[in-house]
C-alpha positions in Angstrom: -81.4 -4.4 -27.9 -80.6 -6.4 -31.4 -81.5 -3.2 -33.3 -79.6 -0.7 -31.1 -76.5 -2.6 -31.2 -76.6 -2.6 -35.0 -77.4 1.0 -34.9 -74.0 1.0 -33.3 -72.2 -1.0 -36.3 -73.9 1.1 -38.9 -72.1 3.8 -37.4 -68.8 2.3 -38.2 -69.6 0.2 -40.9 -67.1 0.7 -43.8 -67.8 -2.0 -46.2 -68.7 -6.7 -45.3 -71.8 -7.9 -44.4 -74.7 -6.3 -43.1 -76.3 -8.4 -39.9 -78.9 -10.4 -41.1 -81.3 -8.9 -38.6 -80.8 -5.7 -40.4 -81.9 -7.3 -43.8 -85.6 -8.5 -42.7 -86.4 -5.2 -41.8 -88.1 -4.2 -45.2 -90.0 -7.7 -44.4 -91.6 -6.3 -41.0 -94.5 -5.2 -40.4 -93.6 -1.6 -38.5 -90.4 -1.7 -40.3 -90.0 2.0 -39.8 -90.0 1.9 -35.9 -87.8 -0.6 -36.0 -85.4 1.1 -38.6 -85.5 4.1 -36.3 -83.2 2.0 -33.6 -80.4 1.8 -35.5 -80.1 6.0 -35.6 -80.0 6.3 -39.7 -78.9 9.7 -38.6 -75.5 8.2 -37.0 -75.2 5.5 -40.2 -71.8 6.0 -42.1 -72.0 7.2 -45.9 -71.0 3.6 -46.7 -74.1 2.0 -44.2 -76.3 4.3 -46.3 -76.1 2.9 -49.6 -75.7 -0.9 -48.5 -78.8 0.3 -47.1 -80.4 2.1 -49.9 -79.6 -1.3 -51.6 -81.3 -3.5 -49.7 -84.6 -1.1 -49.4 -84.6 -0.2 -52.9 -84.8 -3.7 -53.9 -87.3 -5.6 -51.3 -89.8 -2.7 -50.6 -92.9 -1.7 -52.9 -92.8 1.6 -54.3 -94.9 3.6 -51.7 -92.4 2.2 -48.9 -89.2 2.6 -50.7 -90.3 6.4 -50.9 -90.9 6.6 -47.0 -87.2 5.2 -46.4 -85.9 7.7 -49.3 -88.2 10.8 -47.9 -87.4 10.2 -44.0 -84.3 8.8 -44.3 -81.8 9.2 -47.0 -82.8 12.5 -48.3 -82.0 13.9 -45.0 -78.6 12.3 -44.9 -77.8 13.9 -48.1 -79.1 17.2 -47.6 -76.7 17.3 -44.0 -74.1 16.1 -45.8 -74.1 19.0 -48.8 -74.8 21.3 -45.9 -71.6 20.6 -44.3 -69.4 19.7 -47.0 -70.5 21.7 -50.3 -70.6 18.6 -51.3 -71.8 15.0 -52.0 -70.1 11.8 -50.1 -69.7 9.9 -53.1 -71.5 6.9 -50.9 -74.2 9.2 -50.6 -74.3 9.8 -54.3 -74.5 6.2 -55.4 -76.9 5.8 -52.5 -79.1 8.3 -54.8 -78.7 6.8 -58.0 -79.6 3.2 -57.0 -82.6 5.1 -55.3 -83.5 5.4 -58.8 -84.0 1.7 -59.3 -87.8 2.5 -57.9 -88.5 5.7 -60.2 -91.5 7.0 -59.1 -90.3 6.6 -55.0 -87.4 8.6 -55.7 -89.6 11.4 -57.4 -92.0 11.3 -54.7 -89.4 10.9 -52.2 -86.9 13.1 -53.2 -86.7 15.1 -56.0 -90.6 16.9 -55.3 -90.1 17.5 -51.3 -86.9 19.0 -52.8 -88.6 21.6 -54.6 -91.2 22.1 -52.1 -88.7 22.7 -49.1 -86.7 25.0 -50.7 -83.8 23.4 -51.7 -80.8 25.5 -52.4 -79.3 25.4 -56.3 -76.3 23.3 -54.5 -78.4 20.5 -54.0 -81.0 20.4 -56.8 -77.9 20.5 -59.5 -76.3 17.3 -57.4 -79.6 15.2 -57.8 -79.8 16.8 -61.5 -76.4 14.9 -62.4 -78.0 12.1 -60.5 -80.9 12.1 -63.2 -78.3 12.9 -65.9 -76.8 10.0 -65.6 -79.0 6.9 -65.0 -81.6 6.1 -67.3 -85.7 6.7 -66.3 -88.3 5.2 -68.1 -90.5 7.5 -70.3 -93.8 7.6 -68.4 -92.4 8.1 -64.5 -90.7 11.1 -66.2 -93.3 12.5 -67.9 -95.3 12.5 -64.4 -92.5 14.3 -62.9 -92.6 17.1 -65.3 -95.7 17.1 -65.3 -95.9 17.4 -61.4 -92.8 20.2 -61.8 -94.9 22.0 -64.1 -97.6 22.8 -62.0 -95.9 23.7 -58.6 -97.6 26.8 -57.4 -94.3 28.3 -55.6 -91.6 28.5 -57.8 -87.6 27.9 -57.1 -84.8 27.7 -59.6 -84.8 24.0 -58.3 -87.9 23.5 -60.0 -86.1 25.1 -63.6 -82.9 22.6 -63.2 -85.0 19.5 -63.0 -87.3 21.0 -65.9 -84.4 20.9 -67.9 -82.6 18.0 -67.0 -85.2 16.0 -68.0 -86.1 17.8 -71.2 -82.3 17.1 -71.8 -83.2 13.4 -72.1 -85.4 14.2 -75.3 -88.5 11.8 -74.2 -91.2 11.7 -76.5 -93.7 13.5 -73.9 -97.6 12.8 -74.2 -99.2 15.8 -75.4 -100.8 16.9 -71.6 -97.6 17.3 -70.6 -96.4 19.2 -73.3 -99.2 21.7 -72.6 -98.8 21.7 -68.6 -95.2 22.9 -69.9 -96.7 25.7 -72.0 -98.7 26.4 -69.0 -95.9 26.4 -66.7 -94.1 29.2 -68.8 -97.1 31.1 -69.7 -98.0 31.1 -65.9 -95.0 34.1 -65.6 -96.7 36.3 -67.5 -98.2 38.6 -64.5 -94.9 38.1 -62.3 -92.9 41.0 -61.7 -90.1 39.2 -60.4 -86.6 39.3 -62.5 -86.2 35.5 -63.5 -83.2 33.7 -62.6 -81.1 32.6 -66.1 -82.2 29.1 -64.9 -86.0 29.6 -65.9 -84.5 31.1 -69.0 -82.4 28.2 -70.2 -85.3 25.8 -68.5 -87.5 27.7 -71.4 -84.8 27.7 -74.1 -84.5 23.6 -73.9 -88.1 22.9 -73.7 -88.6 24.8 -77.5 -85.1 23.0 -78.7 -86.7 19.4 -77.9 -90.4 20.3 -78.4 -91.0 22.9 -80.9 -92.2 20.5 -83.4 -94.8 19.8 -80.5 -96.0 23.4 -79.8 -99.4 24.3 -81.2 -99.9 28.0 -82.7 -101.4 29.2 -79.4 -99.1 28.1 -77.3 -96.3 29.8 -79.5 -98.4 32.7 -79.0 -98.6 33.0 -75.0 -94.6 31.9 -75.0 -94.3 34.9 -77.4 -95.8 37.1 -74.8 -94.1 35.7 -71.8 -90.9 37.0 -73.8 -91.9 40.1 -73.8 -91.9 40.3 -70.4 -89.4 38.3 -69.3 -86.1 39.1 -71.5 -82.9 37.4 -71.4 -80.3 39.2 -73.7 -78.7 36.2 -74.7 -81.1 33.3 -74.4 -84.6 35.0 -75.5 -83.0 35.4 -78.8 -82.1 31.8 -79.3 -85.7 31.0 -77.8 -87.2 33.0 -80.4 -85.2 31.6 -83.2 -86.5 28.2 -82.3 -89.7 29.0 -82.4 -90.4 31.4 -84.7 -87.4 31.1 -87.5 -85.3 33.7 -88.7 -87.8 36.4 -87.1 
């Protein structure tokens, strides 16, 4: 009864204090059971991300990607599905998600990719990443896990090159799970979407200092097959000079 009636606040909750029944939950045992009687799905933007606060902060890792998985990246995703676009509560919901770095890859950003997110969404939590910062070795996991995805989506290339954009010194497996990536679009007949071409494009502006002679070579043949009339160019001149 205690959790349904605050179910019922969350609803309407604006902005005060949470009840302090609410802020043991992370404590509890079959704290997801009990989270599920306050209807998350009824919560107002501004419930979510006093919530997001509280289970960002007091739960480890594997939980805190549980609540962001089942909970708020469904919120989100409703909410860019009816508005176009982000609640700004939802929004800073996602960026303090970020506070545990490898939940809110697990969590959200990778189910992302792997559901099929549309462009809409994946360039919202791209800004997201733009903006906070991540440390070096949670990112390079997530590239590394973007990297080898077997189905591709454009998704996949915006959060490629977000992170890229943050000019990391990478370890050197994940520079070659990159090269891989690309070179893995060799055989596919598909016309690319300008995405995996700029995705490309910023991974030789960061890393070209990085990419061994073979790789340069497979990413020379990719580009034969994949052409973009503006951006292979500039891939090109990165990689190979003036030529």
């Amino acid at each position: 009864e205690v959790y349904t009636e605050i179910g019922k606040i969350l609803s309407r909750y604006t902005s005060g204090k949470l009840p302090k029944a609410f802020k043991v939950i992370p404590s509890l045992s079959n704290w997801e059971q009990v989270l599920y009687l306050t209807r998350p799905d009824l919560w107002t933007p501004h419930a979510m991300y006093a919530a997001t606060r509280i289970f960002a902060s007091n739960l480890s890792p594997k939980l805190a990607q549980r609540f962001y998985y089942l909970v708020l990246l469904d919120a989100v995703r409703a909410d860019v599905y009816s508005n176009k676009k982000l609640n700004y509560h939802y929004y800073i919901s996602l960026k303090k998600a970020v506070y545990k770095p490898a939940a809110f890859f697990k969590g959200i950003l990778l189910p992302l990719c792997k559901e099929e997110c549309t462009l809409r969404e994946a360039a919202i939590v791209a800004s997201v990443l733009q903006r906070v910062s991540i440390p070096v070795h949670h990112s390079a996991v997530a590239i590394h896990k973007l990297a080898q995805m077997k189905e591709y989506n454009g998704a996949a290339s915006i959060f490629i090159r977000t992170l890229l954009n943050k000019k990391y010194a990478l370890p050197v497996p994940v520079i070659g799970s990159l090269v891989r990536h690309f070179a893995s679009f060799m055989d596919d007949e598909r016309v690319l979407p300008v995405l995996w071409h700029q995705a490309l494009l910023t991974f030789c502006q960061r890393y070209k200092n990085e990419i061994q002679d073979q790789a340069r070579e497979s990413l020379r043949r990719v580009m034969k097959v994949h052409f973009h009339h503006k951006i292979t160019p500039e891939i090109r001149r990165e990689l190979f000079g003036a030529s």
